[in-house]
C-alpha positions as CSV (number, residue, x, y, z in Angstrom):
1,X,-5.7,-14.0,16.4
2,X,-4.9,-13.1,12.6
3,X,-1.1,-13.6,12.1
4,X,0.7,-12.6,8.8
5,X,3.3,-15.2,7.6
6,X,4.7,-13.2,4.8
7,X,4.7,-9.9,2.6
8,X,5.3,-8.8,-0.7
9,X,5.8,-5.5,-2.3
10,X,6.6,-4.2,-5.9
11,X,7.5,-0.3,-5.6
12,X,10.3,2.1,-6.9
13,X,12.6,0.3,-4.7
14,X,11.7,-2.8,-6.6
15,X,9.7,-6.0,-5.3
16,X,12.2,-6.7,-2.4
17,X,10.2,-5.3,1.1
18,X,13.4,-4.4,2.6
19,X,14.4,-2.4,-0.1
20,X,11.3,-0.6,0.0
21,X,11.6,-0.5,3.8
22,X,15.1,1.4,3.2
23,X,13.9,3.9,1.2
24,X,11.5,4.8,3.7
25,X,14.1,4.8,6.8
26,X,16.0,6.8,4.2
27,X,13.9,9.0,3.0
28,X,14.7,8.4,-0.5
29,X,12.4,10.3,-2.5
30,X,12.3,8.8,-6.1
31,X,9.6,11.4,-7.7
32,X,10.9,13.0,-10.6
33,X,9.7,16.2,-12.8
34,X,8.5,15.7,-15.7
35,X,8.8,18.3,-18.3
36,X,5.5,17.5,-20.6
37,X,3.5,17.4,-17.7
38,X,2.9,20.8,-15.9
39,X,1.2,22.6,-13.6
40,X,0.9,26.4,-12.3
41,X,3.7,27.3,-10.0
42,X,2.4,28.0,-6.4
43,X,3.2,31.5,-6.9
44,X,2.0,32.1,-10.1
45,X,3.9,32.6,-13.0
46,X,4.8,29.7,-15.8
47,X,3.6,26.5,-15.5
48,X,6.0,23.9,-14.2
49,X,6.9,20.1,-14.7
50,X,4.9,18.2,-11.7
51,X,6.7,15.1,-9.8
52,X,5.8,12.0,-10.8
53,X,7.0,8.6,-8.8
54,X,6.9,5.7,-11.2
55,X,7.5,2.5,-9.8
56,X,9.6,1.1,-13.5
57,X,11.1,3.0,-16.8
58,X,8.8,2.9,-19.7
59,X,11.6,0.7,-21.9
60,X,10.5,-2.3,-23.6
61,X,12.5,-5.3,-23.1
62,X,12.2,-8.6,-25.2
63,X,10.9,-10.1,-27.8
64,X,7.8,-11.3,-26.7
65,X,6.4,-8.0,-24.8
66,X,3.7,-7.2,-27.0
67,X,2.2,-10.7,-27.0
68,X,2.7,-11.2,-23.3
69,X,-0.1,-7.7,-22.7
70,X,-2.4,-8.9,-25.6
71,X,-5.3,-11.1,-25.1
72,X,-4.4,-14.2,-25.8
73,X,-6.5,-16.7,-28.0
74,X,-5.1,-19.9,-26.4
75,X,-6.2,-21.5,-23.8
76,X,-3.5,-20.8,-21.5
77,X,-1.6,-17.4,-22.3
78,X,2.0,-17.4,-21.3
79,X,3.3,-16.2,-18.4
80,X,4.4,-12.8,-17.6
81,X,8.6,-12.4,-18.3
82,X,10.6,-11.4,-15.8
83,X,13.3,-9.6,-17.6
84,X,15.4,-10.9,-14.9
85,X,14.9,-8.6,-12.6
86,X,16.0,-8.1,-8.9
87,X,15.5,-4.4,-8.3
88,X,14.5,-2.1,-11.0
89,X,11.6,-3.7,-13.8
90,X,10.0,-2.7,-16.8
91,X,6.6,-1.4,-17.1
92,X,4.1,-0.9,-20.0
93,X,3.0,2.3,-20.3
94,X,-1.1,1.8,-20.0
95,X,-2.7,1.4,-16.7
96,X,-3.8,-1.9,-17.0
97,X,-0.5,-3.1,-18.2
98,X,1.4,-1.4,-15.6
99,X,-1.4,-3.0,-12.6
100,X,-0.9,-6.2,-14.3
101,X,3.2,-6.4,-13.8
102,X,2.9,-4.4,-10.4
103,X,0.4,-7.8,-9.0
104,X,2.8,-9.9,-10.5
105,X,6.0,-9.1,-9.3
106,X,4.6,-8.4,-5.8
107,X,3.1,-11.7,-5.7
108,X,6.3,-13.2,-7.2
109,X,8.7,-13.1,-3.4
110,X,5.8,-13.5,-0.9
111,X,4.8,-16.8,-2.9
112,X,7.9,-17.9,-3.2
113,X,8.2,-17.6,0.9
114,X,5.3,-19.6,1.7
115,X,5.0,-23.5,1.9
116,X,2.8,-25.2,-0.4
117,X,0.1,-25.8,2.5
118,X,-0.6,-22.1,2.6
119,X,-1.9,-22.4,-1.4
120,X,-4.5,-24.6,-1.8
121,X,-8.5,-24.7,-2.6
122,X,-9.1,-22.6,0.6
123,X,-6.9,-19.6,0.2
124,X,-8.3,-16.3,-0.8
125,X,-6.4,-13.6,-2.8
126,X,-8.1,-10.8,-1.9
127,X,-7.4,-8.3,-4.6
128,X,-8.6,-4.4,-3.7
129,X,-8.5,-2.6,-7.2
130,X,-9.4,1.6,-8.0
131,X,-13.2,1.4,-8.4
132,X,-14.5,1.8,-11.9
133,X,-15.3,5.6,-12.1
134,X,-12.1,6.9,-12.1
135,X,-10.0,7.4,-15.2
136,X,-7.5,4.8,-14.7
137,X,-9.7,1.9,-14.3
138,X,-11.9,2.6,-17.2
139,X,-11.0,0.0,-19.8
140,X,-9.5,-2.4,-17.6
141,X,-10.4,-6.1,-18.1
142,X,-10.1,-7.6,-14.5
143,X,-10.6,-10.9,-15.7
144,X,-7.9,-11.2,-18.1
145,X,-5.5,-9.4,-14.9
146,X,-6.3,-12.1,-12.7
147,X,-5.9,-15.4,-15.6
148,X,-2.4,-13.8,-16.4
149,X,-1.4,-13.5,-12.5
150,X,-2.7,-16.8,-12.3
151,X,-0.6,-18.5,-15.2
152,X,2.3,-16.1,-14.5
153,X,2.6,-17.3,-10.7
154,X,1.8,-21.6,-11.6
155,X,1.3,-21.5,-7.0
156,X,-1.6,-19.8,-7.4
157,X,-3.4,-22.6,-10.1
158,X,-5.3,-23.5,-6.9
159,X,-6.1,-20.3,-5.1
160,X,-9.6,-18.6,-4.9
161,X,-9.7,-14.4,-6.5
162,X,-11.6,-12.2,-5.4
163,X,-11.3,-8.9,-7.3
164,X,-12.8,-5.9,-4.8
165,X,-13.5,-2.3,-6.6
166,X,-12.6,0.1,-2.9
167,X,-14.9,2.9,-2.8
168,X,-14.3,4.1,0.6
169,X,-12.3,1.9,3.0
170,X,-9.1,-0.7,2.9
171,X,-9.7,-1.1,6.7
172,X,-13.1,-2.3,6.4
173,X,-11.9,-4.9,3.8
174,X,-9.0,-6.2,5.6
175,X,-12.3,-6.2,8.9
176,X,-14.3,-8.3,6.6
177,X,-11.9,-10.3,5.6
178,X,-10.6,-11.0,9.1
179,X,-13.8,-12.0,10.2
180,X,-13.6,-15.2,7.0
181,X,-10.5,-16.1,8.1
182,X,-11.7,-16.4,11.7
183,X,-15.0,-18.0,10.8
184,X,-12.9,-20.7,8.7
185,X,-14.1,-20.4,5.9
186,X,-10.6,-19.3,4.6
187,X,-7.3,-20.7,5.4
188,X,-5.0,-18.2,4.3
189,X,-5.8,-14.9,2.7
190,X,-3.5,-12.9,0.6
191,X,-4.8,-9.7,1.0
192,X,-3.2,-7.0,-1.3
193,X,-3.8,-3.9,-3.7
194,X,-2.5,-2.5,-6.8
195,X,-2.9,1.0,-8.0
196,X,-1.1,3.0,-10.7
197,X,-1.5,6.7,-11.6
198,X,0.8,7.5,-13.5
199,X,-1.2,7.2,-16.8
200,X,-1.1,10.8,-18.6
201,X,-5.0,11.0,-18.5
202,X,-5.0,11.0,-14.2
203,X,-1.4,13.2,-14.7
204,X,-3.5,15.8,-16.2
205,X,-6.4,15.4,-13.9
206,X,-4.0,15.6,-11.3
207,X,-2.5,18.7,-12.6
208,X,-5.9,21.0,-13.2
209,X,-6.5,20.6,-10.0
210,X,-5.7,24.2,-8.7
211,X,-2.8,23.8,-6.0
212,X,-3.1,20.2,-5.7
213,X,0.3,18.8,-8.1
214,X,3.8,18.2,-6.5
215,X,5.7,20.4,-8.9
216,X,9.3,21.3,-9.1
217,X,11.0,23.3,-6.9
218,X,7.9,23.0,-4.2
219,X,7.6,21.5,-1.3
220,X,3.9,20.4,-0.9
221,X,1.7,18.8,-2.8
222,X,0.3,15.5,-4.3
223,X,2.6,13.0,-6.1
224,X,1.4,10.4,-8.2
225,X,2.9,7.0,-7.4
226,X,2.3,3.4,-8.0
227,X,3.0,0.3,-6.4
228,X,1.1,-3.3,-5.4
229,X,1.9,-4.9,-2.0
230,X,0.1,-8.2,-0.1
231,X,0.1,-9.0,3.1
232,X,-0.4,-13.2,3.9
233,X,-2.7,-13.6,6.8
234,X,-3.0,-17.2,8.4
235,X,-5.4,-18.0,11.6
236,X,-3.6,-18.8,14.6
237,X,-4.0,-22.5,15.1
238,X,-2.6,-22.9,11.1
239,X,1.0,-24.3,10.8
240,X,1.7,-22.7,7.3
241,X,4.9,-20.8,7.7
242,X,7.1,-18.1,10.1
243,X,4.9,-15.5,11.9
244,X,6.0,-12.0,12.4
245,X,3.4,-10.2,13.4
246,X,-0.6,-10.4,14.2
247,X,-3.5,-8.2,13.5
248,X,-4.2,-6.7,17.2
249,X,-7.3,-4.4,16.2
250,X,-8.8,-2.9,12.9
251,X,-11.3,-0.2,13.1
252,X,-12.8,2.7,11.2
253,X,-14.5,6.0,11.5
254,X,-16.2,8.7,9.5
255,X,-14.5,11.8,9.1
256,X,-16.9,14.6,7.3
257,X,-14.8,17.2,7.1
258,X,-12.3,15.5,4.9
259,X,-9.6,18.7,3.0
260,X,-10.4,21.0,5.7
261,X,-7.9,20.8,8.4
262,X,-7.6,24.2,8.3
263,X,-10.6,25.1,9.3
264,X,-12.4,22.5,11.3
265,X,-11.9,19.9,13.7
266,X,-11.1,16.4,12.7
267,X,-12.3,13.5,14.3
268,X,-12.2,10.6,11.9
269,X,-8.7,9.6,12.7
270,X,-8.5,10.4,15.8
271,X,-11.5,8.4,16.6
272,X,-10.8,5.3,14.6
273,X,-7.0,5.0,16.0
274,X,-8.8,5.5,19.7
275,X,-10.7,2.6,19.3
276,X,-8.2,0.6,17.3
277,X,-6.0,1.2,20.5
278,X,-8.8,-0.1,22.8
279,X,-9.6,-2.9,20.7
280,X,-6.1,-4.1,20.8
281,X,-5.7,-3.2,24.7
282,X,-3.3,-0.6,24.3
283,X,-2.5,3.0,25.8
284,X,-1.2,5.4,23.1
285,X,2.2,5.0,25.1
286,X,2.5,1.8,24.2
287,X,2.9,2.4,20.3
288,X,6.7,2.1,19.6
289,X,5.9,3.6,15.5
290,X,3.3,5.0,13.8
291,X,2.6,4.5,9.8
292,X,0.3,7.6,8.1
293,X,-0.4,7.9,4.6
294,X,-1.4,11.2,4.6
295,X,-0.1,13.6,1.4
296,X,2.2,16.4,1.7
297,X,-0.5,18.6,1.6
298,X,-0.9,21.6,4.4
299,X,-4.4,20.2,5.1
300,X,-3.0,16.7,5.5
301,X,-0.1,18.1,7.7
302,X,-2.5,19.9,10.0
303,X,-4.8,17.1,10.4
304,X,-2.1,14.7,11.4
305,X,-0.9,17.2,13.6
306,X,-4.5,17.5,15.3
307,X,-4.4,13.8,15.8
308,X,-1.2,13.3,17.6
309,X,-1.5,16.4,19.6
310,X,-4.4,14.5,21.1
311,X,-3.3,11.1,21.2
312,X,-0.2,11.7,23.1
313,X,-1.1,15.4,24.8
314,X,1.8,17.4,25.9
315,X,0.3,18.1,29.2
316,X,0.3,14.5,30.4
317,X,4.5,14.5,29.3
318,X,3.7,12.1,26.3
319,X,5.5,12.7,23.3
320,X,4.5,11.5,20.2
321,X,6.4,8.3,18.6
322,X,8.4,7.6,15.3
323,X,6.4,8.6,12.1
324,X,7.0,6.9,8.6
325,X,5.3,8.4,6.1
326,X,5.0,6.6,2.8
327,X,3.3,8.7,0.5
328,X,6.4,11.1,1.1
329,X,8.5,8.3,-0.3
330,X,6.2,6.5,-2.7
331,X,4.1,9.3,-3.9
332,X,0.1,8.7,-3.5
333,X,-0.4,5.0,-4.5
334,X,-4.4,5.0,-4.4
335,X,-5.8,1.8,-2.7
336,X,-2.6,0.2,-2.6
337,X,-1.5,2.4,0.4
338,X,-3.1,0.6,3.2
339,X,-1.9,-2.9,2.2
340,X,1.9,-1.2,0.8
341,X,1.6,0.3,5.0
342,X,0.6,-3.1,6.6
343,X,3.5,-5.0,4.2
344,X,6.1,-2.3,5.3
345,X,5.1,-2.5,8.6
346,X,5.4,-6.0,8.9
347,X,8.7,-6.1,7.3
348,X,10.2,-3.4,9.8
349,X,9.7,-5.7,12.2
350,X,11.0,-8.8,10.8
351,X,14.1,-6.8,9.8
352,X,14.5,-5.6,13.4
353,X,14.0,-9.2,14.9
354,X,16.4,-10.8,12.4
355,X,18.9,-8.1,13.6
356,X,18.2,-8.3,17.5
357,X,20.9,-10.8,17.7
358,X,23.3,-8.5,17.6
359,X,22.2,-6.4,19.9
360,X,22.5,-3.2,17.8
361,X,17.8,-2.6,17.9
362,X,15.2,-2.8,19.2
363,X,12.3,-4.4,17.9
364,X,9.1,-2.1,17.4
365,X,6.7,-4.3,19.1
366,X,3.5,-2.2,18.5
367,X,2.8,-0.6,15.2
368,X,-0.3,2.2,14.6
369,X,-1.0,2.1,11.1
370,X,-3.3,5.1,9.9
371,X,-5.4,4.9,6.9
372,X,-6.8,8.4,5.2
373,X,-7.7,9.4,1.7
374,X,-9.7,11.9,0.2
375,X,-12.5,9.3,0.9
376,X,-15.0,10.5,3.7
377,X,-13.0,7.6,6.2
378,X,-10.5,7.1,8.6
379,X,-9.1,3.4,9.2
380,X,-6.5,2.4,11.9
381,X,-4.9,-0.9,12.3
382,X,-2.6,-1.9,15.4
383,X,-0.1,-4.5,14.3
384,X,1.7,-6.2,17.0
385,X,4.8,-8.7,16.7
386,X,5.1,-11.9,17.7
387,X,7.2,-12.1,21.3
């Protein structure tokens, strides 16, 4: 059994999870217009300012900010600053730059949260990154990302990297590396992403594609988002900190017909959260939330809407459970959304079990979390707390 002993998240809520988790329960959409960046209108006419959600402001804080992104030529460059920052931070405005503070500052709580037996020779960070082809990864020096986490965080001097290009499937990396960690070969894993597109290269990419761009005033549509979040997963006999919840099941499934909801059948995700439920020995009844990162596209909408019509059929008086929805909050994060989903997850409930108590909730016991992209996969993960 794969348990997680901690979480961290850097988002437009900041790098505290239950801020991020209260945007979501909120619904606090932080995507703004932006007025050099347009798109057509969805019923023609002038072109309009697309929505953007950036995790930080573009402002440039101290004196030591340009040095801090350069490559440095000593030995040991100096850590990244914090600008004192609790909620909002600062970003750099290239892609690498803004990865590079995103990793850090997630990192930055969830280290702090573990005990120093959890960060040794044998723990793994498990880094998933956006694979080289794409714009926003073209130029960036993965290397010199990982030596600054690595000085910038002094707990991680001892930890293994692993840097992971994801071409199709977060759910088959966080199946591989489940299978380490229960092999022993790791002892912990900090298993993460960190994805940023709000560089103006992927904006305008973004926006030529016909339809595609949130803009102002619509209501559907892609928005680009950032954000980096970890997950820490321990195996079950390790005494290395507080456990919240445990991996029940991960699977995955093919889905060929990815973008066309509207005018075929969709198996992938209905297939790999079926088998993700039977792995983990549970009916779909038994799911008390449900976590899908699909966009607010119409195509995305009717193919979630194809999945839970089946999972929990109408006819056999099932109704289907409570839905987050993070790319709605968060914008589209790239290969940061299955981790951002598990670290969310996880923190709901912790949250819910701090507060039980009191007597005022009820702790989700059993999480579906539902991984789709434009990627020709589906991924599903059952999370399950600790009782």
């Amino acid at each position: 059994m794969i348990r997680i002993i901690g979480v961290g998240t850097a988002t437009q809520a900041g790098n505290q999870p239950f801020a991020a988790l209260a945007a979501l329960a909120t619904n606090r959409v932080g995507a703004r217009p932006e007025a050099d960046k347009r798109a057509p209108a969805v019923r023609g006419g002038e072109n309009v300012p697309i929505l953007v959600a950036r995790a930080g402001t573009e402002d440039v804080y101290g004196p030591d900010w340009e040095e801090l992104l350069l490559p440095s030529p000593y030995d040991s460059p100096p850590p990244l600053a914090d600008d004192h920052i609790v909620r909002e931070f600062y970003l750099a405005d290239t892609p690498q730059e803004r990865m590079m503070r995103l990793a850090h500052f997630a990192l930055k709580p969830l280290l702090a949260s573990l005990p120093d037996s959890a960060l040794t020779e044998s723990t793994l960070v498990y880094l998933l990154v956006p694979p080289p082809d794409v714009t926003r990864s073209r130029g960036v020096d993965w290397e010199h990302v990982i030596e600054r986490l690595r000085v910038s965080n002094r707990r991680l001097a001892p930890c293994q990297f692993r840097c992971v290009p994801l071409q199709e499937s977060a759910a088959d990396e966080l199946n591989s590396v489940q299978a380490e960690l229960a092999a022993g070969h790791w002892h912990t894993v900090l298993f993460g992403g960190v994805d940023s597109l709000v560089d103006a290269r992927t904006l305008w990419e973004l926006a030529l594609q016909e339809g595609r761009a949130a803009t102002e005033g619509s209501g559907q549509g892609v928005v680009a988002g950032e954000a980096a979040a970890f997950i820490a997963l321990s195996g079950a006999d390790a005494d290395d900190g507080a456990t919240h919840s445990y991996l029940a099941a991960v699977a995955s499934e093919p889905e060929p017909n990815v973008g066309q909801a509207d005018e075929r059948i969709m198996s992938g995700l209905y297939n790999a959260a079926r088998r993700a439920l039977e792995q983990a020995g549970w009916v779909p009844q038994r799911v008390d939330q449900v976590s899908v990162n699909l966009q607010a596209e119409v195509v995305d909408e009717l193919e979630w809407h194809q999945v839970s019509r089946r999972l929990w059929r109408v006819a056999d008086g099932l109704r289907a459970p409570p839905l987050q929805r993070p790319a709605a909050v968060f914008g589209d994060v790239g290969v940061a959304a299955l981790p951002l989903q598990l670290a969310l997850a996880d923190a709901e409930i912790h949250y819910h079990n701090e507060w039980q108590q009191f007597g005022a909730y009820a702790t989700p016991t059993a999480i579906l979390i539902c991984e789709a992209s434009d990627k020709p996969v589906r991924g599903a993960v059952c999370l399950q707390a600790i009782s």
